[in-house]
C-alpha positions in Angstrom: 56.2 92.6 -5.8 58.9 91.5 -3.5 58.1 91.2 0.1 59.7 90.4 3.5 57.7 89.0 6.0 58.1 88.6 9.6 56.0 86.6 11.9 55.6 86.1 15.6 59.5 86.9 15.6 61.3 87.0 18.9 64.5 87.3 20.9 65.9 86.6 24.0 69.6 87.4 25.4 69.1 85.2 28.7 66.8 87.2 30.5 66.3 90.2 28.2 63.7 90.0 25.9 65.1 91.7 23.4 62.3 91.4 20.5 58.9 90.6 21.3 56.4 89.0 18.9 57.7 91.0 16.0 55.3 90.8 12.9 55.2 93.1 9.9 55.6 92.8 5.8 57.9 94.8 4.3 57.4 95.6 0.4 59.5 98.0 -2.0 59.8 101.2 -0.2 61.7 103.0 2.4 60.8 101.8 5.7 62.3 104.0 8.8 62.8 101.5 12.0 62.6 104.7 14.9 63.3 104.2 18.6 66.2 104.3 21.1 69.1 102.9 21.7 68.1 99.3 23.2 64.5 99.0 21.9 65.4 96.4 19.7 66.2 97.8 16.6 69.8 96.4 15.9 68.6 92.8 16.8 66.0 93.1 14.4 68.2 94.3 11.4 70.6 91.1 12.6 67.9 89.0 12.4 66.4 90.2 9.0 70.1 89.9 7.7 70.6 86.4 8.7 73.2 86.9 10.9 71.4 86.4 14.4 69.2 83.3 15.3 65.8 84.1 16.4 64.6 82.3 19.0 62.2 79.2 17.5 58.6 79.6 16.5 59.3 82.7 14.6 59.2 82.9 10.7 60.9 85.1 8.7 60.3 84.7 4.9 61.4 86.2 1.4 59.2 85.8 -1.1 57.2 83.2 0.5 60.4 81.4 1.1 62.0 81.2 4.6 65.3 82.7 4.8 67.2 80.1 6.6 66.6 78.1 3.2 67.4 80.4 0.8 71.6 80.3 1.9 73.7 82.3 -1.0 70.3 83.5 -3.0 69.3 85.2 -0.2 72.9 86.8 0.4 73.0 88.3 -3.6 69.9 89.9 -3.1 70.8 92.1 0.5 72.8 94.7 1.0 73.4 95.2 4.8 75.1 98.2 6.8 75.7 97.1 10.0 75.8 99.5 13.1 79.3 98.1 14.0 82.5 100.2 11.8 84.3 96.3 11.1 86.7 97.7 8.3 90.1 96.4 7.4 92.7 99.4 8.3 95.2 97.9 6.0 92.9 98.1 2.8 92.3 100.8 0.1 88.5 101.5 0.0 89.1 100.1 -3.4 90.1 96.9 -2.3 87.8 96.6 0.6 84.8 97.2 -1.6 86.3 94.7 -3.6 86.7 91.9 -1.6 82.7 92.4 -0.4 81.8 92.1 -4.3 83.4 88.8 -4.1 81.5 87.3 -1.0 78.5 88.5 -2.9 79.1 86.7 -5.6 79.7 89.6 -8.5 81.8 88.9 -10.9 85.6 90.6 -11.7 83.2 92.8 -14.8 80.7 93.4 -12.4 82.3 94.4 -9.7 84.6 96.7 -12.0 81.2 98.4 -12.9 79.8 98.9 -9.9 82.4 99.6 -7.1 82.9 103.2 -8.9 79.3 103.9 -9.0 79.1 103.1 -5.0 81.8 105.3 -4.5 80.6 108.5 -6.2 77.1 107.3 -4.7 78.7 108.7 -1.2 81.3 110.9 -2.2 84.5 108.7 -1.8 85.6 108.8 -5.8 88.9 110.7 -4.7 89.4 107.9 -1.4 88.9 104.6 -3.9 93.1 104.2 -3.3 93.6 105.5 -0.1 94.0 103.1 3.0 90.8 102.9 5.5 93.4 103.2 8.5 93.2 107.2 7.4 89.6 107.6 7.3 87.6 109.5 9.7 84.3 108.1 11.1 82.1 109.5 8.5 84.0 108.4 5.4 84.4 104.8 7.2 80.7 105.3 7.6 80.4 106.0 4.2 82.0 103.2 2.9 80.1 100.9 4.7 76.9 102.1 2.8 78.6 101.6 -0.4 79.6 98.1 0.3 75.6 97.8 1.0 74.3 98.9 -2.5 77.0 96.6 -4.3 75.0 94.2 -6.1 72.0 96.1 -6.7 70.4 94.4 -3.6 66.5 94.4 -3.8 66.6 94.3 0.3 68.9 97.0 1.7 68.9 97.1 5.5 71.0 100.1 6.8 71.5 100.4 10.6 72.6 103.8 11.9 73.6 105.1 8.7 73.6 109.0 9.3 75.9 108.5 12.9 78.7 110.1 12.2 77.7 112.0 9.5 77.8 116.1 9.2 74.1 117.5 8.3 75.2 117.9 4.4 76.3 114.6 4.3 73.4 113.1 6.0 71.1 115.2 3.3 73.1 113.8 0.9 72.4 110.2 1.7 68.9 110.9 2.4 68.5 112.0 -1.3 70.5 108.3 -2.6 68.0 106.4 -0.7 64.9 108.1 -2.3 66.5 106.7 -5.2 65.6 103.2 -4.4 62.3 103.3 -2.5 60.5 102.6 -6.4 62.7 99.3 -6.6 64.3 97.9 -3.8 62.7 97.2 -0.1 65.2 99.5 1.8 65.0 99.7 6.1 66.7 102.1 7.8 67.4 101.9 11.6 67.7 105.2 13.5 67.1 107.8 16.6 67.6 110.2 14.6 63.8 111.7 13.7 65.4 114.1 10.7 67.1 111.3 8.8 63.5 109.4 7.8 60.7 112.0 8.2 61.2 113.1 4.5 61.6 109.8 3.1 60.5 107.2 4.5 57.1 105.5 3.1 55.8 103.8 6.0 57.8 104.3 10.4 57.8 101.4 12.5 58.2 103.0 16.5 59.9 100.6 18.2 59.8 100.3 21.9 61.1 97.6 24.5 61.5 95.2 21.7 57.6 95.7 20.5 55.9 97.8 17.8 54.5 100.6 19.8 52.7 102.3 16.5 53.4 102.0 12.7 52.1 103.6 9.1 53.0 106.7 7.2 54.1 109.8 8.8 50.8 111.7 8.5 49.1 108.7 10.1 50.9 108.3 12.9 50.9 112.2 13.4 47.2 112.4 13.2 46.6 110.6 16.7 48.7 113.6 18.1 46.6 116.0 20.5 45.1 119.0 18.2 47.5 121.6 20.2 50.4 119.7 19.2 52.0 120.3 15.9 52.0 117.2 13.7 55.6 116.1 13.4 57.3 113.1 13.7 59.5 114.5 16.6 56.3 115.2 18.7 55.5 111.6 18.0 58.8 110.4 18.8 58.6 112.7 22.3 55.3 111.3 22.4 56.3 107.3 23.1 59.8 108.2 24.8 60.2 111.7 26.1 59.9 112.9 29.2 57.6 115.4 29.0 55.6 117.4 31.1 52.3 115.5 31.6 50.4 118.6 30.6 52.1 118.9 27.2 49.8 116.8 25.9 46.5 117.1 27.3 44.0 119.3 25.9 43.5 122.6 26.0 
């Protein structure tokens, strides 16, 4: 089975340490990546995507190969959504998507195949010839995880991908991604609790750069007080909320 590895992986910006010692395998599955904004989570998914340097010592491998080594084989086999909306406003989602099947290497019959797929995948059939200038957030947002599953990527790293999104939407791209978990390794980066309770395999609570608790929903629910109701919200409120000290002591 495919895996992604990380180890000892870290990151500074000056005199932030952004990522601290970051060590985990990722196999097929959905993975959700859950803290707030600043704990780390978008320098991670830059740094699994290849487009951030970590800082030396740390490994990152794919298949028991390191990334940095792997160039253009590595790039067909990921599909990334970055947190960032970098669209052309002068394109037609049709030629947009397009022009990404191109830099990853489909060819004209492929890409012919596919690129109507991605677009029904997220509702945007109707948009395929209609400039990105006119979108609104959530389509643009959209399109951006189409351009991610071009390829039939086996590692799909999604960061943010619900922001933007109205709750059927978000539903409705909560259901596409159950439909990889069996084949691809997919991460999804998120504060939103809602988005990867239902599906994801296996949460990853990031905090201040480190892993502040992992493993499957009803594991990580489990070390909740018994007077709390086991949800992934309490645990999220748990590491980062506020709360009232008494909350969560027993009865």
């Amino acid at each position: 089975m495919p895996a992604l590895t990380l180890s000892n992986v870290n990151k500074h910006y000056k005199q932030k340490h952004a990522l601290k010692s970051f060590t985990f395998t990722f196999e097929n599955g959905i993975y959700g990546l859950l803290g707030p904004n600043g704990a780390g989570k978008s320098t991670l998914m830059n740094i699994i995507s290849d487009n951030l340097t970590p800082d030396n010592g740390g490994e990152i491998k794919w298949n028991g190969e390191p990334i940095s080594s792997l160039g253009a084989k590595y790039r067909e086999i990921l599909g990334f959504m970055p947190q960032q909306q970098s669209l052309y406003d002068t394109f037609t989602a049709l030629r947009f998507l397009s022009y990404i099947a191109a830099l990853k290497g489909l060819s004209k019959a492929q890409a012919k195949k596919q690129i109507p797929y991605v677009l029904k995948m997220v509702d945007l059939s109707d948009c395929a010839k209609k400039y990105i200038g006119g979108f609104s957030g959530g389509m643009k947002q959209r399109l951006l995880i189409a351009q991610a599953l071009l390829g039939e990527p086996q590692l799909i790293l999604l960061d943010e991908p619900t922001a933007g999104l109205d709750p059927k939407q978000r539903v409705m791209i909560r259901r596409l991604l159950e439909g990889f978990k069996e084949k691809a390794t997919v991460i999804v980066s998120t504060h939103i609790v809602s988005d990867i309770e239902a599906t994801a395999n296996k949460i990853i609570i990031l905090k201040d750069g480190e892993i502040a608790a992992s493993g499957t929903v009803k594991e990580l629910t489990s070390e909740l007080p018994h007077n709390i109701e086991k949800n992934l919200e309490n645990v999220y409120m748990h590491h980062f909320g506020d709360l009232n000290r008494d909350y969560f002591c027993e009865d």
